[in-house]
C-alpha positions as a Markdown table, in Angstrom:
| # | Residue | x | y | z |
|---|---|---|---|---|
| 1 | Unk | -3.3 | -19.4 | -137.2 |
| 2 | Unk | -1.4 | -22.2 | -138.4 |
| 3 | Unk | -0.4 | -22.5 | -141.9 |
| 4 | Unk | -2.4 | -25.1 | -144.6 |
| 5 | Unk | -0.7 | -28.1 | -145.4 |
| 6 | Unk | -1.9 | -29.0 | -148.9 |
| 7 | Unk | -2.0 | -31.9 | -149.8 |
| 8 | Unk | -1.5 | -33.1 | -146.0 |
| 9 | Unk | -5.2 | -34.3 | -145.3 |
| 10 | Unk | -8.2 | -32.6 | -143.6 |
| 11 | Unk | -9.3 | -33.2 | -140.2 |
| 12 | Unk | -13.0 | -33.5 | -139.0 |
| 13 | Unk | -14.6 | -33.9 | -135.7 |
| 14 | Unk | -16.4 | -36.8 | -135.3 |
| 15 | Unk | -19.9 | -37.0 | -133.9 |
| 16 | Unk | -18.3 | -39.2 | -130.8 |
| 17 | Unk | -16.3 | -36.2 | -130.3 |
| 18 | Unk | -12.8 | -37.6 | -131.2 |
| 19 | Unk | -11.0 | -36.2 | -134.4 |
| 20 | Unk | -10.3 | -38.0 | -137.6 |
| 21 | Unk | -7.5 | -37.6 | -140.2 |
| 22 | Unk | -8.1 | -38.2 | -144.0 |
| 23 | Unk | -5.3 | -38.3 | -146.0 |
| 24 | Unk | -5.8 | -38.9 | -150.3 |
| 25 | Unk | -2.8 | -39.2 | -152.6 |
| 26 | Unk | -2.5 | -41.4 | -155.5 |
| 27 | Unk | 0.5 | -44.4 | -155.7 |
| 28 | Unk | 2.3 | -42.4 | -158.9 |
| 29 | Unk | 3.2 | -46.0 | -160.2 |
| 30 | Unk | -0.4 | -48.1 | -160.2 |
| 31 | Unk | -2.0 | -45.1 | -160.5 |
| 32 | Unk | -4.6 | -46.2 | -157.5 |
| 33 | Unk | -5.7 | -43.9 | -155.5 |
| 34 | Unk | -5.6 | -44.2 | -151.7 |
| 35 | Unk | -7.5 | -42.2 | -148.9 |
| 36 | Unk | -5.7 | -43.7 | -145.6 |
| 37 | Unk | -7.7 | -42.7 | -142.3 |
| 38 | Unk | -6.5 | -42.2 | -138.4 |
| 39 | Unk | -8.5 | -41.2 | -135.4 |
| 40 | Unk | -7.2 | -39.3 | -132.3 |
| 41 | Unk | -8.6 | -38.1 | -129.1 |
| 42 | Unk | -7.8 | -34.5 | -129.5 |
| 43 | Unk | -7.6 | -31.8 | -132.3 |
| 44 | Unk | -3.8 | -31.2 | -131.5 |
| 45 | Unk | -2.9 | -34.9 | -132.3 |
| 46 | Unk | -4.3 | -34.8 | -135.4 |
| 47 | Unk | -3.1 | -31.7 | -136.5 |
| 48 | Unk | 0.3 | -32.9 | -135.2 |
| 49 | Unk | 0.1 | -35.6 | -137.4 |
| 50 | Unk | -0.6 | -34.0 | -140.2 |
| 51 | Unk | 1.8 | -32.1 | -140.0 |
| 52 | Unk | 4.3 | -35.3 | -139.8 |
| 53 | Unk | 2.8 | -36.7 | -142.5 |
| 54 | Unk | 3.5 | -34.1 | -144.9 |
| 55 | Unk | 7.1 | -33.3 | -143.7 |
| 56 | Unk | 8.0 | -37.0 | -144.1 |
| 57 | Unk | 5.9 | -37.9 | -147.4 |
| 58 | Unk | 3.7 | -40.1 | -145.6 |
| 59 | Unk | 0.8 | -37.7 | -147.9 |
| 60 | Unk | 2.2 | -35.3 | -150.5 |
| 61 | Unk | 0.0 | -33.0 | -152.9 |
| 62 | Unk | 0.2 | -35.2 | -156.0 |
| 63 | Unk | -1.1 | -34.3 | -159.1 |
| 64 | Unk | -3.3 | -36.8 | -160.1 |
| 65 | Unk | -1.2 | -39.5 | -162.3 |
| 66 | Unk | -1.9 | -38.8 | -166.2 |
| 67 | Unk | -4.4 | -41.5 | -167.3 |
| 68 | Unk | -3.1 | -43.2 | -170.5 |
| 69 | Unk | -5.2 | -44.9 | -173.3 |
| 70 | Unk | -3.8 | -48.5 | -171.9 |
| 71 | Unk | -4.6 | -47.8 | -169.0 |
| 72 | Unk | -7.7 | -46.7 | -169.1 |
| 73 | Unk | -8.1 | -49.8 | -171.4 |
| 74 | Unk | -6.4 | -52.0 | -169.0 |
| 75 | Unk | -9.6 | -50.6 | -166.4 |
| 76 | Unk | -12.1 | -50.8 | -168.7 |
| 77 | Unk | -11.0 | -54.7 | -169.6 |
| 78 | Unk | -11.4 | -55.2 | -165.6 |
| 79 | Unk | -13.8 | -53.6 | -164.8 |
| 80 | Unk | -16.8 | -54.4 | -168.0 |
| 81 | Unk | -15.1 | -57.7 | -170.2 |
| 82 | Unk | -14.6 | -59.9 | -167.2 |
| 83 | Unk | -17.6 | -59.4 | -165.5 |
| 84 | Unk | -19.7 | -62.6 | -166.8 |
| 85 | Unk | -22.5 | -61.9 | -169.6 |
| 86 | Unk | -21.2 | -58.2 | -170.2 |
| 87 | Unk | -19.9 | -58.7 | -173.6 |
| 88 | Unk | -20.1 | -62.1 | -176.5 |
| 89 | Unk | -16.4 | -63.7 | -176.9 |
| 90 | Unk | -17.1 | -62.7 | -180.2 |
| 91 | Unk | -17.3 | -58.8 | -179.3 |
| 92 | Unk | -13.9 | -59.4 | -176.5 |
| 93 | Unk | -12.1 | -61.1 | -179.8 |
| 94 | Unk | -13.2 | -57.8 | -181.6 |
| 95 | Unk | -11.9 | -55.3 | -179.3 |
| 96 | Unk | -8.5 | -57.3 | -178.0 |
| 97 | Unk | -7.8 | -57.8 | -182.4 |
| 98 | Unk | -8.4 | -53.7 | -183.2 |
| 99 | Unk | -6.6 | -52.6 | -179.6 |
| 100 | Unk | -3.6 | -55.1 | -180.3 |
| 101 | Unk | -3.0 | -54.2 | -184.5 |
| 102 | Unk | -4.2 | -50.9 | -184.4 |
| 103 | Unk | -4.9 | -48.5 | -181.1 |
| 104 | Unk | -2.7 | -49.6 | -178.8 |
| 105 | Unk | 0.3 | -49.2 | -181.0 |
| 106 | Unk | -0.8 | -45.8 | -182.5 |
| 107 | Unk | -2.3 | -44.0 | -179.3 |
| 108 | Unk | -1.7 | -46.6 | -176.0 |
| 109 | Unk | 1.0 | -44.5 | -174.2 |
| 110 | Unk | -0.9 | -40.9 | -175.5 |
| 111 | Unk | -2.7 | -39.0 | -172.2 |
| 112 | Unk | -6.6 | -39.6 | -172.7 |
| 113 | Unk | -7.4 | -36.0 | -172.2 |
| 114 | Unk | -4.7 | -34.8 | -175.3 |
| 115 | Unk | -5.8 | -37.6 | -178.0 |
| 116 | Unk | -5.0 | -35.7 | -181.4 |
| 117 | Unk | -7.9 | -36.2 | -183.5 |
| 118 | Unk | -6.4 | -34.9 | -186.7 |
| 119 | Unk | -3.8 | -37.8 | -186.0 |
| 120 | Unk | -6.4 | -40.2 | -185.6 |
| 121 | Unk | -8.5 | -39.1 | -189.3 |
| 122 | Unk | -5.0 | -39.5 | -190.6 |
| 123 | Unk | -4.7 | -42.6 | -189.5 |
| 124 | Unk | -7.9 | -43.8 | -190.6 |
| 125 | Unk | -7.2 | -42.0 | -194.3 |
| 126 | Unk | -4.3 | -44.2 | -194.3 |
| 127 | Unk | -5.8 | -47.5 | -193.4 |
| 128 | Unk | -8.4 | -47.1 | -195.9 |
| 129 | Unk | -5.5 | -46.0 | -198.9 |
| 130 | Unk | -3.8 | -49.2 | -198.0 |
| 131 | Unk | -6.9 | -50.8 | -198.8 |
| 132 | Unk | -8.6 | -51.7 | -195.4 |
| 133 | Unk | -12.1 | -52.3 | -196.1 |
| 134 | Unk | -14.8 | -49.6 | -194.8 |
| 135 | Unk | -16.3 | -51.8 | -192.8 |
| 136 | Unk | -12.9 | -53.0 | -190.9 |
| 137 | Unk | -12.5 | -49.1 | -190.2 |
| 138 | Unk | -15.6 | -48.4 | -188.8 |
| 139 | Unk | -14.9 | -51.7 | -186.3 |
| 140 | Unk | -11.8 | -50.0 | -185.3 |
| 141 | Unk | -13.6 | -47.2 | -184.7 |
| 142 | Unk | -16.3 | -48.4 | -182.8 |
| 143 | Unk | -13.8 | -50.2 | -180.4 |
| 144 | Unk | -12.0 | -46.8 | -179.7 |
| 145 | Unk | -15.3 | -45.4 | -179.2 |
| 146 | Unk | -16.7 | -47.8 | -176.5 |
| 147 | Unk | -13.1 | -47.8 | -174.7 |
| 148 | Unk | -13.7 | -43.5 | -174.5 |
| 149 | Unk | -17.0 | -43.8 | -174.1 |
| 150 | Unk | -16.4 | -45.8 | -170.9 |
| 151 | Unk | -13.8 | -43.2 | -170.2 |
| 152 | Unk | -16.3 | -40.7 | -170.1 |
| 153 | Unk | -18.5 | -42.8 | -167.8 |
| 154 | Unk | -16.0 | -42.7 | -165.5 |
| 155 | Unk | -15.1 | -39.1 | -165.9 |
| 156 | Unk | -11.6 | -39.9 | -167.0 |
| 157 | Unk | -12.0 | -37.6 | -169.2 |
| 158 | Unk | -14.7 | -34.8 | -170.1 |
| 159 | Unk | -16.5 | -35.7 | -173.9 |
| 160 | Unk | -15.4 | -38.5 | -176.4 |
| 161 | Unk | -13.5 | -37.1 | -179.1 |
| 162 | Unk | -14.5 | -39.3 | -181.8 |
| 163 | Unk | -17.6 | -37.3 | -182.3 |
| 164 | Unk | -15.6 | -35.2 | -185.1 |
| 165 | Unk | -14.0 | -38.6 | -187.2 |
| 166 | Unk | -15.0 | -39.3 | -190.4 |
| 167 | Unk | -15.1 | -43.0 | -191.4 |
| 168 | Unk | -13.5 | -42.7 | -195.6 |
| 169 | Unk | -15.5 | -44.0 | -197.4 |
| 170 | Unk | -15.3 | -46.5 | -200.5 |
| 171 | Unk | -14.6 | -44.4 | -204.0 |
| 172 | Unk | -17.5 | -43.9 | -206.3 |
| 173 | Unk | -16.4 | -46.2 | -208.8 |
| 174 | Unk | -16.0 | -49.0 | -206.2 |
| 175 | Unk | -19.5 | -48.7 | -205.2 |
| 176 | Unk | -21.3 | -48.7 | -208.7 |
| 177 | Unk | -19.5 | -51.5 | -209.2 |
| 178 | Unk | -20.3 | -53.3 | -206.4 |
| 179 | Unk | -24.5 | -52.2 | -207.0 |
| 180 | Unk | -24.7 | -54.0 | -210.3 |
């Protein structure tokens, strides 16, 4: 029995009775994914192929390439802002304002599957001490949470995180003041 190539592709027989090759590896710079076919007339070919196109890198077993918060952003900006009637200018303004000043800077390069949470209530903590209204916080917030809410759509990741963040909230005083 010959040994398994992983990585190298499978190989089914078709109904017409030829053979096919499927290859899958991901480009490790874009990120994309490709699954490159080729047909032969025998099983032999094909496993002869596959066999060349692991010993020359045509296919390689590649980890899947680690799926950053701008990318995924980057996707999710392709894929749901520009299709037409999806979202108001007024929400796109919204999202590309809180990812430019505040996400992308503090999280855009960190793996979507490893976001710190603790980091991001710290965050938060701070942006209310230095005075950022409430309300500018929770918008912040809600931007993460569509981007990883998306993220979860497309199982980029398993569950959104944000479930366990708590928005500060305004001191006491601040609010009896602001009731009378």
């Amino acid at each position: 029995m010959a040994k398994k190539l992983y990585g190298a592709g499978t190989i089914v027989k078709l109904k017409n009775g030829k053979w096919k090759w499927r290859g899958h590896y991901y480009d490790q710079t874009t990120g994309q994914e490709h699954r490159p076919t080729k047909t032969f007339n025998t099983k032999k070919d094909a496993e002869e192929f596959r066999e060349q196109a692991f010993k020359t890198g045509y296919v390689q077993k590649i980890n899947k390439p680690q799926m950053t918060v701008e990318r995924a952003y980057k996707k999710w900006q392709k894929e749901v802002w520009d299709v037409p009637g999806n979202l108001s200018d007024n929400t796109i303004r919204g999202y590309i304002s809180n990812y430019a000043k505040h996400i992308l800077p503090l999280i855009g390069n960190q793996d979507l599957r490893k976001i710190d949470i603790d980091k991001l209530q710290k965050y938060y903590n701070r942006l209310k001490k230095d005075g950022l209204a409430r309300k500018t916080i929770k918008n912040i917030n809600q931007s993460l949470d569509a981007l990883l809410s998306f993220c979860v759509l497309k199982k980029m990741m398993d569950t959104n995180p944000l479930s366990a963040i708590v928005i500060p909230k305004d001191p006491m005083h601040k609010r009896a003041e602001q009731a009378t």
